[in-house]
C-alpha positions as CSV (number, residue, x, y, z in Angstrom):
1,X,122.7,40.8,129.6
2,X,121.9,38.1,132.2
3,X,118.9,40.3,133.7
4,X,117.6,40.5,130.0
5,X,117.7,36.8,129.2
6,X,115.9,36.3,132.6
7,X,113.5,38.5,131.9
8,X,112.8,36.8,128.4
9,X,112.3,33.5,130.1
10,X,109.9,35.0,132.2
11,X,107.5,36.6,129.4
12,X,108.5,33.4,127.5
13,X,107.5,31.1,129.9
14,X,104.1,33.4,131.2
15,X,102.9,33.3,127.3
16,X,103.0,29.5,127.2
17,X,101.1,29.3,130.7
18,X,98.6,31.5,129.9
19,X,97.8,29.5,126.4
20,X,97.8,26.1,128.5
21,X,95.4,27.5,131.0
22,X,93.2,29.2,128.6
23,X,89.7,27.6,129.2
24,X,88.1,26.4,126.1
25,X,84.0,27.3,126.0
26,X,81.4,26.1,124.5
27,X,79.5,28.1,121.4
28,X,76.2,28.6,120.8
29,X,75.1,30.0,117.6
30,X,71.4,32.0,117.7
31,X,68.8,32.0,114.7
32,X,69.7,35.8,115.1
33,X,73.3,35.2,114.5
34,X,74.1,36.4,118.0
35,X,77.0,33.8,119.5
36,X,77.3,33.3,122.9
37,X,80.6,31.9,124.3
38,X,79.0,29.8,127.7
39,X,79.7,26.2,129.6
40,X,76.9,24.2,128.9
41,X,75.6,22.2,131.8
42,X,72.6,20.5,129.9
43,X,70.9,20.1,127.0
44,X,67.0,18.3,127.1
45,X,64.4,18.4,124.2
46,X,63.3,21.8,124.4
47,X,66.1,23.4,126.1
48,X,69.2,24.1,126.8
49,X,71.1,25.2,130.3
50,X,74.4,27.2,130.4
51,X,76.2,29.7,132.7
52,X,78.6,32.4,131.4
53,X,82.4,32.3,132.3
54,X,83.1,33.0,135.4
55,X,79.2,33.3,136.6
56,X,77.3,30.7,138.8
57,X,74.0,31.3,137.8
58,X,72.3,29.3,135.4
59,X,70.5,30.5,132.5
60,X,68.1,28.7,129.9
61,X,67.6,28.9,126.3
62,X,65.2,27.6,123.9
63,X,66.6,25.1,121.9
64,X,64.0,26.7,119.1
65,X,66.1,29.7,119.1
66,X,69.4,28.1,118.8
67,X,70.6,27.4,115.4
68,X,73.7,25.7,116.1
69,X,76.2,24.7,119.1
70,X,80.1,24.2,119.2
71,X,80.8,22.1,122.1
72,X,84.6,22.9,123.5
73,X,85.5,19.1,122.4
74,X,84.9,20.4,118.8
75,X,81.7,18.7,118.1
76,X,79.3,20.4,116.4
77,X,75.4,20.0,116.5
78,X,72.6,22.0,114.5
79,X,69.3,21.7,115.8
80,X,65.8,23.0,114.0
81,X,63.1,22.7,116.8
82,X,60.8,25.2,115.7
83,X,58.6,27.0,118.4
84,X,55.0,26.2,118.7
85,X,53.9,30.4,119.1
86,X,54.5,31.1,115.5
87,X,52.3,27.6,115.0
88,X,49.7,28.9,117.0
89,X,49.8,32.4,115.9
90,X,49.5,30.8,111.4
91,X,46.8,29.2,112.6
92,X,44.7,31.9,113.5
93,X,44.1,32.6,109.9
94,X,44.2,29.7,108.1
95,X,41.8,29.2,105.0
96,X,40.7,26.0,104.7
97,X,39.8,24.0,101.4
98,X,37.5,21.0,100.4
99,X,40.1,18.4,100.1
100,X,40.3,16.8,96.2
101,X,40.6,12.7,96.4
102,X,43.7,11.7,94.5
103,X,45.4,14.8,94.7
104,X,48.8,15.6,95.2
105,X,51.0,19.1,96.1
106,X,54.3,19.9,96.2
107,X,55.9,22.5,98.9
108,X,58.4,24.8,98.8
109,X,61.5,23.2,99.1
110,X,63.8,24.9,102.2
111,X,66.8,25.1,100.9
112,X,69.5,25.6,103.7
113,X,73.4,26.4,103.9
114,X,74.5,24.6,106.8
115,X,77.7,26.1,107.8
116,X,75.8,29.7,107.4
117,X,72.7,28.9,108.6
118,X,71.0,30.7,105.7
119,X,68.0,29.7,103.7
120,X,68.2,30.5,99.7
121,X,64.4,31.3,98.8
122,X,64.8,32.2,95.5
123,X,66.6,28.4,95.2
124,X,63.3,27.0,97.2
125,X,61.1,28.5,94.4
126,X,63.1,27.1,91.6
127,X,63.5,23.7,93.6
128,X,59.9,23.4,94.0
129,X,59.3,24.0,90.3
130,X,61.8,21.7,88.9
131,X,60.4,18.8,91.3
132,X,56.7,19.9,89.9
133,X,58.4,19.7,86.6
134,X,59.9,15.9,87.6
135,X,56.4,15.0,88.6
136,X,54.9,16.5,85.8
137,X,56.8,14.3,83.8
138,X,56.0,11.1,85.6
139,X,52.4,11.6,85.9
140,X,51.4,8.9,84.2
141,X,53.4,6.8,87.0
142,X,51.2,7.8,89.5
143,X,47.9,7.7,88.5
144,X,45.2,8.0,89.3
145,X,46.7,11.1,91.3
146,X,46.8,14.1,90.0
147,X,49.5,17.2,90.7
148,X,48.2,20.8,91.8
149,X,49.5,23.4,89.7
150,X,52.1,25.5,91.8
151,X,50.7,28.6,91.4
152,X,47.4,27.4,93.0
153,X,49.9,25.5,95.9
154,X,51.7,28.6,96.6
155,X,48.5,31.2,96.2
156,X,46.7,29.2,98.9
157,X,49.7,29.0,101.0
158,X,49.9,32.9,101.1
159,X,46.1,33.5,101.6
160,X,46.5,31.8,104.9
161,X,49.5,33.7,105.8
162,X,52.6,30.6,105.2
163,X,55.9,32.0,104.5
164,X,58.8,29.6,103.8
165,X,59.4,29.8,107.2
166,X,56.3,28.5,107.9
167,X,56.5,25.3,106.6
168,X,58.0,23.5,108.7
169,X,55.7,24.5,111.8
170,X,52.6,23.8,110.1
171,X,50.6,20.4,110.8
172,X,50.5,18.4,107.6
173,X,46.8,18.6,108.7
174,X,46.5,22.1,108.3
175,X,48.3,22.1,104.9
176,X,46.1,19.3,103.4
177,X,42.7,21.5,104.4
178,X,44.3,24.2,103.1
179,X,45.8,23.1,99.5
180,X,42.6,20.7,99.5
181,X,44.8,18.2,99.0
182,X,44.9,14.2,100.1
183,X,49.0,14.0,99.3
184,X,51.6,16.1,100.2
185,X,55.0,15.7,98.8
186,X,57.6,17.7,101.3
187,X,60.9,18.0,100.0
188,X,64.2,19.8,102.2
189,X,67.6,20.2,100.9
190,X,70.7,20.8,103.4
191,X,73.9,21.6,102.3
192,X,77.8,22.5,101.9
193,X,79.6,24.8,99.4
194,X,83.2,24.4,98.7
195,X,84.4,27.9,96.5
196,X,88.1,27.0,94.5
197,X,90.5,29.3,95.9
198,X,91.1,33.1,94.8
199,X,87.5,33.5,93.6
200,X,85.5,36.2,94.6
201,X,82.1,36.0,95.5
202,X,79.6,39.0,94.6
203,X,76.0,38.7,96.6
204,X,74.7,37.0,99.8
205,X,72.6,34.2,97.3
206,X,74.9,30.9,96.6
207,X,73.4,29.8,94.1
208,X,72.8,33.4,92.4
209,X,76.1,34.9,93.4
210,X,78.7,35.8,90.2
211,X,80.9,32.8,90.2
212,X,81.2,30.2,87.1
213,X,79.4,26.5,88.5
214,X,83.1,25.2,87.9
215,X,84.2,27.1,90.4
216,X,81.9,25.5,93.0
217,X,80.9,22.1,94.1
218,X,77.8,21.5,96.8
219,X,77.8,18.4,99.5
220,X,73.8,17.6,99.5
221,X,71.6,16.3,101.8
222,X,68.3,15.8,100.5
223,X,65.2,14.9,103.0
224,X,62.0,13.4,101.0
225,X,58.7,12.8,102.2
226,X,55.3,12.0,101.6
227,X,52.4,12.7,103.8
228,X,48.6,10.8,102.4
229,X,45.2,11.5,105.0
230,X,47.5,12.9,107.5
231,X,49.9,10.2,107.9
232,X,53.7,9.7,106.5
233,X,53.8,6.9,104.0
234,X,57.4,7.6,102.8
235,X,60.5,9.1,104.3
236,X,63.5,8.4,103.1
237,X,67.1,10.8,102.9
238,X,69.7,10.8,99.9
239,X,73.1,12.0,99.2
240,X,73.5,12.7,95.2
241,X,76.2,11.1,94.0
242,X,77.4,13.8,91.7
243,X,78.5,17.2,94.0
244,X,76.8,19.8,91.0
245,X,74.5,22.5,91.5
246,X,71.6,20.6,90.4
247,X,72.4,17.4,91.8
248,X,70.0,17.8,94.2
249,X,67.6,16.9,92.1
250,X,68.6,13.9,90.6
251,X,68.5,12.4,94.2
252,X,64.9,13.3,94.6
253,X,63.8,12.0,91.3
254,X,65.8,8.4,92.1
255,X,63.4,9.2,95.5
256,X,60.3,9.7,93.6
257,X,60.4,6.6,91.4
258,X,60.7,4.8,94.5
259,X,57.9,5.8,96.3
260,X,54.8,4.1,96.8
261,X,52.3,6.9,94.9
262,X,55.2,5.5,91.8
263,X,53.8,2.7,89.5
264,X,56.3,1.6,87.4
């Protein structure tokens, strides 16, 4: 009996050691998805520099293929530096347009899950159109510009080869000669989804899955800015103050009637 209980110590007492020593790592999350469990030495503007556990060597990685990072302290940051190839490589085909005085477009609204990293496009196509809608609405507020019809916005966008994806890399410069447009209004809309308890899910689209809107509420972040002759007049970001599924957009409109292209 006594060897027994000494023996029970032992494994007892091995168990908590091995949980007090157990070296905590940071984690880097990939666009790809890939996770990578390193110690991260250091972290500049376009990079950052890790080694694996138990490895000396020192390995880079660009910061515009990392999606998210988990330092070991718990602190989380998300980074979206976008690489300057796939800028370079757009531009090759870009179609260029006589640019209309007064004129305003709307993009496609990125509309990204934070925690998942994941970008809902059929949600940036209805975004965009329900802002168009908003400014549709107001367009006697901001005359004497007037608002590119969608389908031309998004037709020219494709004929020079601009995904969603795309958006973000392009030089306002490029997407004014190429929308023939003097305005560009550039929404993006970050967020959280909280899902009550016992409800299941069906599809990868949040805001097109099977689940009742009761059953879900969305912390928003919405980014708003306006671009005139190549140069940011108006930049400004919002929480909604209401946590529905189209809260979102009351933020941007409360944006919109305070910009300066906005005459009351």
């Amino acid at each position: 009996m006594y060897k027994f209980c000494v023996a029970l110590f032992c494994l007892l007492f091995a168990t908590i050691l091995s949980a007090q020593t157990e070296i905590k790592l940071d984690k880097i999350v990939k666009k790809d998805y890939n996770v990578l469990d390193v110690n991260i030495k250091k972290i500049s503007d376009k990079e950052v520099e890790f080694s694996f556990p138990n490895e000396d060597i020192l390995v880079t990685l660009d910061l515009a293929k990392v999606a998210k990072i988990t330092f070991k302290s718990g602190r989380t940051e998300v980074y979206n530096v976008q690489e300057q190839e796939s800028v370079t490589n757009s531009n090759s085909k870009l179609i260029f347009t006589t640019i209309q005085p007064n004129s305003i477009a709307v993009l496609p609204i990125p509309f990204m899950n934070t925690e998942k990293m994941r970008t809902s496009e059929e949600m940036s196509k209805t975004a965009q159109n329900d802002l168009y809608s908003k400014l549709l609405e107001k367009s006697s507020n901001i005359y004497p510009i007037t608002i590119q019809d969608i389908r031309i916005t998004n037709n020219l966008l494709k004929k020079s080869g601009i995904e969603l994806s795309d958006i973000d890399q392009t030089p306002i410069e490029d997407l004014q000669k190429i929308l023939g447009v003097d305005n560009i209004l550039a929404c993006k809309v970050n967020y959280t989804m909280t899902v009550s308890n016992d409800v299941v899910i069906t599809g990868d689209d949040d805001f097109f899955s099977t689940i009742s809107v009761e059953d879900k509420t969305f912390d928003y972040n919405i980014y708003f800015d306006l671009y005139k002759n190549n140069t940011k007049t108006y930049s400004k970001t919002r929480k909604p103050f209401f946590s529905f599924q189209d809260s979102w957009l009351d933020a941007a409109n409360y944006l919109l009637k305070r910009s300066p292209i906005y005459n009351d």
